[in-house]
N, C-alpha and C positions, 0 to 999 in steps of 0.2 A: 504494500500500500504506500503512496507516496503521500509526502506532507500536504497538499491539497486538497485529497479524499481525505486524511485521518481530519484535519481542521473542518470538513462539511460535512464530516458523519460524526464529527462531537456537537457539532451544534445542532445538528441533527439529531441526536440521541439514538445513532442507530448503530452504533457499535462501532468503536473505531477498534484497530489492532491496540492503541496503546494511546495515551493521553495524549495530546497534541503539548510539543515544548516549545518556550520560550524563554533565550536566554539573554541575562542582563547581567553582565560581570563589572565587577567595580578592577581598575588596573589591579590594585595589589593580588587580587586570588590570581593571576597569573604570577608576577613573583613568590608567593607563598608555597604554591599547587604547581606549580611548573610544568613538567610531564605527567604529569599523575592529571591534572584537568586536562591537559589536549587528549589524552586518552578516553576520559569520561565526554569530551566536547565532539571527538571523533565518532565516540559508541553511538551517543545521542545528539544529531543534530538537530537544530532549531528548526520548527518545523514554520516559520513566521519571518518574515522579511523583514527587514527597519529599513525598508522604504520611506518610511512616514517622516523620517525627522529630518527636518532640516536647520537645525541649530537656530539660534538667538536670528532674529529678520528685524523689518522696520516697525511688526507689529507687536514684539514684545516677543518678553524670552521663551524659549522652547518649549518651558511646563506650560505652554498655551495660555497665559493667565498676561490683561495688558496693563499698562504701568500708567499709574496718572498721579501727579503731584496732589499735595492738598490744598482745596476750594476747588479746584475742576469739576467742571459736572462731570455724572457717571455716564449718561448718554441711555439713564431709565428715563420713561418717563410716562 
C-alpha cells in the first residue's frame, strides 16, 4: 500500500495497512539518535508531504497567526 491509499483509507476508516506517519524532528534528535533514527526514519517513512510550508511571508509568521501592533483594529467587525 502506498502513502496515498494508507492517508484515504485512514480517513476513510477502512482499514489502512498501518497508521498513516508524520514526521516533525527538532535538529538535535539527529545529533543525539544519529544512525539509530535514519534507520527508524528509513523503516518508517512519512507518509505526508510538507508541501504546505512556506516559512515567515508578508502575511505573518509561518504558525499562520498575523501580527498587528496595539490600537490596530483587528479587521472583526
Amino acid at each position: 500500500m502506498d502513502s496515498r491509499e494508507r492517508v484515504f483509507r485512514a480517513l476513510e476508516r477502512t482499514g489502512p495497512d498501518r497508521l498513516p506517519i508524520f514526521q516533525q524532528l527538532l535538529p538535535g534528535a539527529h545529533l543525539t539518535y544519529g544512525e539509530k533514527l535514519e534507520d527508524l526514519l528509513a523503516r518508517y517513512p512519512s507518509d505526508f508531504s510538507d508541501a504546505g510550508y512556506y516559512g515567515d511571508s508578508e502575511y505573518g509568521p509561518a504558525v499562520g497567526m498575523g501580527m498587528r501592533t496595539h490600537g490596530e483594529p483587528s479587521g472583526r467587525g
